[in-house]
C-alpha positions in Angstrom: -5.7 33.4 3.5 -4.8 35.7 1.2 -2.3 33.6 -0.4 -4.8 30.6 -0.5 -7.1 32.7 -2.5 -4.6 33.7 -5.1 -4.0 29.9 -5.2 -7.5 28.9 -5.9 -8.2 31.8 -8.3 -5.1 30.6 -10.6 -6.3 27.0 -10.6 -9.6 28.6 -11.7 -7.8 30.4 -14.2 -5.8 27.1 -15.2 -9.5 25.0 -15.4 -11.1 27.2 -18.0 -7.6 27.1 -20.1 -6.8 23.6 -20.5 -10.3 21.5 -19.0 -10.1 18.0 -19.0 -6.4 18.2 -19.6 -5.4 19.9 -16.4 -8.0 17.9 -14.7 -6.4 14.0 -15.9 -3.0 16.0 -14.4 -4.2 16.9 -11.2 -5.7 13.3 -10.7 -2.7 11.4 -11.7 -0.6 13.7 -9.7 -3.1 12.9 -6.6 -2.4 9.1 -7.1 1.0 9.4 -7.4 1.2 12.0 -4.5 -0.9 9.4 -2.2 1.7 7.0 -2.9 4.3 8.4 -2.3 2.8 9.9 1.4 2.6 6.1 2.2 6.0 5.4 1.3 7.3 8.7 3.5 5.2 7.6 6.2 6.6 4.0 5.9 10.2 5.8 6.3 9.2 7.6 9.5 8.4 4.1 10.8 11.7 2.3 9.3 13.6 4.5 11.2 12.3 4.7 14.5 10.2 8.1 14.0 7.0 7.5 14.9 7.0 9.3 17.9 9.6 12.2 16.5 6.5 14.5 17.3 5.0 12.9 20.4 2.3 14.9 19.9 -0.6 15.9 17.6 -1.6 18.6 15.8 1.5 20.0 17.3 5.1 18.9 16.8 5.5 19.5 20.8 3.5 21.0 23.6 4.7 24.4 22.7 5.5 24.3 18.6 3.8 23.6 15.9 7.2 22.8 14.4 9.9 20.3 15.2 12.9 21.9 17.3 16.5 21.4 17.1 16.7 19.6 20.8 14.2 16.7 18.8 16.9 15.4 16.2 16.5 13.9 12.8 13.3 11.8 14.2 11.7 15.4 15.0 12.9 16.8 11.3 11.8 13.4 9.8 8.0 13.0 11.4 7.5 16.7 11.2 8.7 16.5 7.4 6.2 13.3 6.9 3.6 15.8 8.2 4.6 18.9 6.1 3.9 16.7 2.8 0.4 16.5 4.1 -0.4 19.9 3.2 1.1 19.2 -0.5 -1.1 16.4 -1.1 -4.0 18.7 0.2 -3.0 21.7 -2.5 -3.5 18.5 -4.8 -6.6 17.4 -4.6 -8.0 21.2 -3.6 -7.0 22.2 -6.6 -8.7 18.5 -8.3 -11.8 19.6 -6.5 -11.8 23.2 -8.1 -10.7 22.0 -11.6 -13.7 20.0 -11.4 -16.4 22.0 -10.4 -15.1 24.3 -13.2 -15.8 22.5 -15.9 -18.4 22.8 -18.2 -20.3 20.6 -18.6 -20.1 19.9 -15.0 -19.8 16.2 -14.3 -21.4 14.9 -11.2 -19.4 11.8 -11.7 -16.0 13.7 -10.8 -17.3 16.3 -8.4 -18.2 13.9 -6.3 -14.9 11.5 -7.1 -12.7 15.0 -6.3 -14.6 15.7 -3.2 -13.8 11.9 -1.9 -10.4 12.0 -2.6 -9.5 15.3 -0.9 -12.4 14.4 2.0 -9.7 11.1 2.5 -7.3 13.8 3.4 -8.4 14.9 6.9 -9.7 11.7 7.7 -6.2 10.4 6.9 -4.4 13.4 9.3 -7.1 12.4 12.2 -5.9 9.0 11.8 -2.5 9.8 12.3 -2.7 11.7 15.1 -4.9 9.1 16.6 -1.9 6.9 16.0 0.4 9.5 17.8 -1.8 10.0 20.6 -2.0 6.2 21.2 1.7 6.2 21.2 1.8 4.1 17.9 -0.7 1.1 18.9 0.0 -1.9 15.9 -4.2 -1.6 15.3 -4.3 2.0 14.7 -1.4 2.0 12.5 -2.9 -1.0 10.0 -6.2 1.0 10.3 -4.0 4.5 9.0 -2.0 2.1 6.4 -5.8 0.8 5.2 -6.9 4.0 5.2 -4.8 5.4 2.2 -5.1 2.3 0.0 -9.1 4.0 0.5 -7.5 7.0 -0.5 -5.3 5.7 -3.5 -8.6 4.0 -4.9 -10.5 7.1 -5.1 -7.8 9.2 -6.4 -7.5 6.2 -9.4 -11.4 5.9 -10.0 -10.8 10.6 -10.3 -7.7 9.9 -12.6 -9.2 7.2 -14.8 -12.8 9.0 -15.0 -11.5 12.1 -15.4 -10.0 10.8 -18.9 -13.0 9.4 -20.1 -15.9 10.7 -21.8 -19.2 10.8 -20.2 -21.4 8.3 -21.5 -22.7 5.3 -20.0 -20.6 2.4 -19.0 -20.9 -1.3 -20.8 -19.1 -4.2 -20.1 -16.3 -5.4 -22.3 -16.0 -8.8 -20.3 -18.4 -11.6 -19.9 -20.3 -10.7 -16.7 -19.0 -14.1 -15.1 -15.3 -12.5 -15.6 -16.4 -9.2 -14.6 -16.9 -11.2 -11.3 -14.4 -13.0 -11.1 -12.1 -9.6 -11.6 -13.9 -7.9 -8.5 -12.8 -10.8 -6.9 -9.5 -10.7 -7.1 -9.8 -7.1 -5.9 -11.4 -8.1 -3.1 -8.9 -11.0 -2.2 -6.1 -7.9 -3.2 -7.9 -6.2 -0.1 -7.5 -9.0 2.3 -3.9 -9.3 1.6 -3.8 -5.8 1.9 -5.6 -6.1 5.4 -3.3 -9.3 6.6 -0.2 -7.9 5.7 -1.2 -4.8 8.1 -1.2 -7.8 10.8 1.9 -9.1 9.6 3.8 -5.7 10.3 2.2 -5.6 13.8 3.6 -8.2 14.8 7.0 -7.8 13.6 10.0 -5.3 15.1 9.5 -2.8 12.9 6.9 -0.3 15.4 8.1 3.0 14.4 9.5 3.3 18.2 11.4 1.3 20.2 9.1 1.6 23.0 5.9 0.8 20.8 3.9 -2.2 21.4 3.0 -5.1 19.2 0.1 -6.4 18.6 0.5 -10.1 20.1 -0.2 -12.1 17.4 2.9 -14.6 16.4 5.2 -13.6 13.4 5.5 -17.0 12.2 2.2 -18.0 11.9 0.4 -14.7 10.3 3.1 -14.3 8.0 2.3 -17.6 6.7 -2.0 -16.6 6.4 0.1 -13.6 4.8 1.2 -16.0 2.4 -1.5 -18.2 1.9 -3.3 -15.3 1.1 -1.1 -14.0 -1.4 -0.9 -17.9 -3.1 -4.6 -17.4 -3.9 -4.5 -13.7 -5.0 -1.8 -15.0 -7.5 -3.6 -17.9 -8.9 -6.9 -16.0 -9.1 -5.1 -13.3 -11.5 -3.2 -15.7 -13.2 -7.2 -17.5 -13.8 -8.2 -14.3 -14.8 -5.2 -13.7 -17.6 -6.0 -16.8 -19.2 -9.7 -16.3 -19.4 -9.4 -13.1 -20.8 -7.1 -14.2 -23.4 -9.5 -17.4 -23.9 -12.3 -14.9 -25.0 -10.2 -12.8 -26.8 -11.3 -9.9 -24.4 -10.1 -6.3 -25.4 -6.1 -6.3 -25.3 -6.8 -3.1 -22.3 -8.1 -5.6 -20.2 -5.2 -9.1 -20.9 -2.5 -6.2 -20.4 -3.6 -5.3 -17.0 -4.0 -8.7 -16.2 -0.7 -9.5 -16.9 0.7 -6.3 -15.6 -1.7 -7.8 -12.2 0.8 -11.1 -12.4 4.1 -9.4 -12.7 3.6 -7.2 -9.9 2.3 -9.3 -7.8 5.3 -11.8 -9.0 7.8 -8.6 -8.0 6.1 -8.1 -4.6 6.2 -11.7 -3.7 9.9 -12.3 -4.5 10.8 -9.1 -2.1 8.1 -10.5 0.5 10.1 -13.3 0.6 13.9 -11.6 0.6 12.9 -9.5 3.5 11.5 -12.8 5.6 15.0 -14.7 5.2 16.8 -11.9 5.7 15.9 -10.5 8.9 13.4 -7.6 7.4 15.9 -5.0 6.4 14.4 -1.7 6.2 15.1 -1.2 2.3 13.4 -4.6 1.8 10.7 -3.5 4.1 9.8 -0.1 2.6 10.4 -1.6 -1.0 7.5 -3.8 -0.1 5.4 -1.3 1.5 5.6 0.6 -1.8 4.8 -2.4 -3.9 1.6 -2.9 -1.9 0.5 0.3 -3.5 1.6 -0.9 -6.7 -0.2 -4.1 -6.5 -3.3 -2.4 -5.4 -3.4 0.1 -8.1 -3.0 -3.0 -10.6 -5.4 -4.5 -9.1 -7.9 -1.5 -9.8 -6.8 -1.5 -13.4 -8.0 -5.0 -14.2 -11.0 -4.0 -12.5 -11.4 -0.9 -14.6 -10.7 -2.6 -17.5 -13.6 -4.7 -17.9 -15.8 -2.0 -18.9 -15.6 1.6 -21.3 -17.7 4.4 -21.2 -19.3 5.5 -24.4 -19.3 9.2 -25.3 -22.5 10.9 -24.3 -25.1 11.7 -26.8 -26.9 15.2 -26.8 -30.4 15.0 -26.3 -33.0 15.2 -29.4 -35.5 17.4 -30.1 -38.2 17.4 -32.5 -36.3 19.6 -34.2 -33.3 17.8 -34.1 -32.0 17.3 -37.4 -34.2 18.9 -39.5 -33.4 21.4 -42.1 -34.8 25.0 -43.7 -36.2 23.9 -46.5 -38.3 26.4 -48.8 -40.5 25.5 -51.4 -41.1 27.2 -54.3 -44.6 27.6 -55.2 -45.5 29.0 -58.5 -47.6 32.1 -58.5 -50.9 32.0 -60.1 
């Protein structure tokens, strides 16, 4: 506890320093951190870990920790685990940061306080998964979960660097639409894919159940899904150039296309190839990617203007003195 403390009262320290700064920092490092937590976790999967600590909170009935008897699936589940409490320090310390600012801004309170709530919610899920004795459902639901996570972290990170003044559109409302679709439609390949890797071999355990559906044919909705996710961005690049929309918002469009371009070429070299587990986790990773690209298209189609300070009636007047000549 003591330690704790001493924590907190630095990042106090560091949030009246540097402000908005150490604030951006913290919320990129929380969006990075969450991605990389769903890569380590797709690891522990990959090679057969799921169940390294067959138990949760603990590792084991007795420990906490992982024991030597448990092997390198122990070390690597109870070291998937351990980077929980990083990614907690994170977005703590976002939470803190935030509330020290002045002028406080409800906006990223309330953004930091989301993101580090996701954390628990994420560990409960996990352990559900655990306790289940990694059940296909529960693990899409934990996989889901963080791309909840990773969108809250991005909305902290790109707030944080903005100023705080009210939003306006930079996009025709009908493209605006049209990008908040293609999130959505990001989502349900998102949501498919966790099907997808339900029914395949890769449980996590080798005594882990599937979840029934046929590889064949939900890896080809997979695709279907992904077909229309691609032409919808590509729809959206060339209407965004066709309006000459801010160059923000045709990068991240483009950006949208390429990774989604990337992801689908290693989509389809892990199908012909037998899903090896570089390919696999390569392609877990790019989900992230994707979805963060995603979010960027969507952020993109509006700014936030800086906020102006309220007026008084006395706002912007001056001292002026007349002389009056003496009679």
């Amino acid at each position: 506890m003591i330690t704790f403390a001493r924590t907190m009262a630095g990042v106090s320290r560091i949030a009246k320093i540097s402000g908005k700064p150490a604030l951006s920092r913290l919320a990129f490092a929380s969006v990075v951190a969450n991605v990389v937590i769903v890569g380590t976790g797709g690891a522990v999967r990959l090679t057969e870990s799921g169940l390294g600590c067959p138990t949760w909170p603990r590792c084991t009935d007795e420990s906490y920790t992982t024991t030597p008897e448990m092997g390198v699936h122990g070390a690597i589940e109870f070291g998937n685990r351990l980077l929980t409490f990083v990614l907690a320090a994170i977005v703590i310390a976002g939470v803190v940061v935030a509330w020290q600012q002045r002028p406080r801004r409800r906006s990223l309170v309330a953004l930091s306080v989301a993101t580090a709530l996701g954390i628990p919610a994420q560990a409960v899920i996990g352990g559900v998964t655990v306790l289940t004795d990694l059940n296909p459902w529960v693990v899409g639901l934990h996989f889901l979960a963080s791309m909840a996570v990773i969108a809250a972290a991005y909305a902290f990170w790109r707030t944080a660097r903005e100023p705080d003044g009210p939003t306006r559109p930079t996009v025709p409302g009908p493209l605006r639409t049209l990008a908040g679709l293609t999130v959505g439609v990001t989502g349900l390949v998102l949501l498919v894919g966790t099907w997808v890797t339900g029914s395949g071999p890769h449980s996590g355990d080798s005594g882990a159940a599937r979840n029934g559906l046929d590889p064949e044919s939900i890896s080809q909705v997979h695709a279907d899904t992904v077909f229309l996710l691609l032409g919808l961005s590509v729809a959206l690049w060339f209407a965004f150039r066709a309006v000459a929309a801010p160059p923000a918002a045709t990068r991240a469009a483009g950006l949208l296309v390429l990774t989604e371009l990337g992801q689908g070429v290693i989509g389809f070299a892990q199908y012909f190839t037998g899903l090896p587990v570089v390919l696999v986790g390569a392609h877990l990773v790019g989900s992230c990617l994707v979805w963060l690209a995603a979010l960027a298209v969507l952020w993109a189609t509006r700014d936030r203007q800086p906020a102006t300070a309220p007026t008084s009636p006395a706002a912007g007047a001056t001292d002026v003195r007349v002389a009056v000549p003496a009679r």
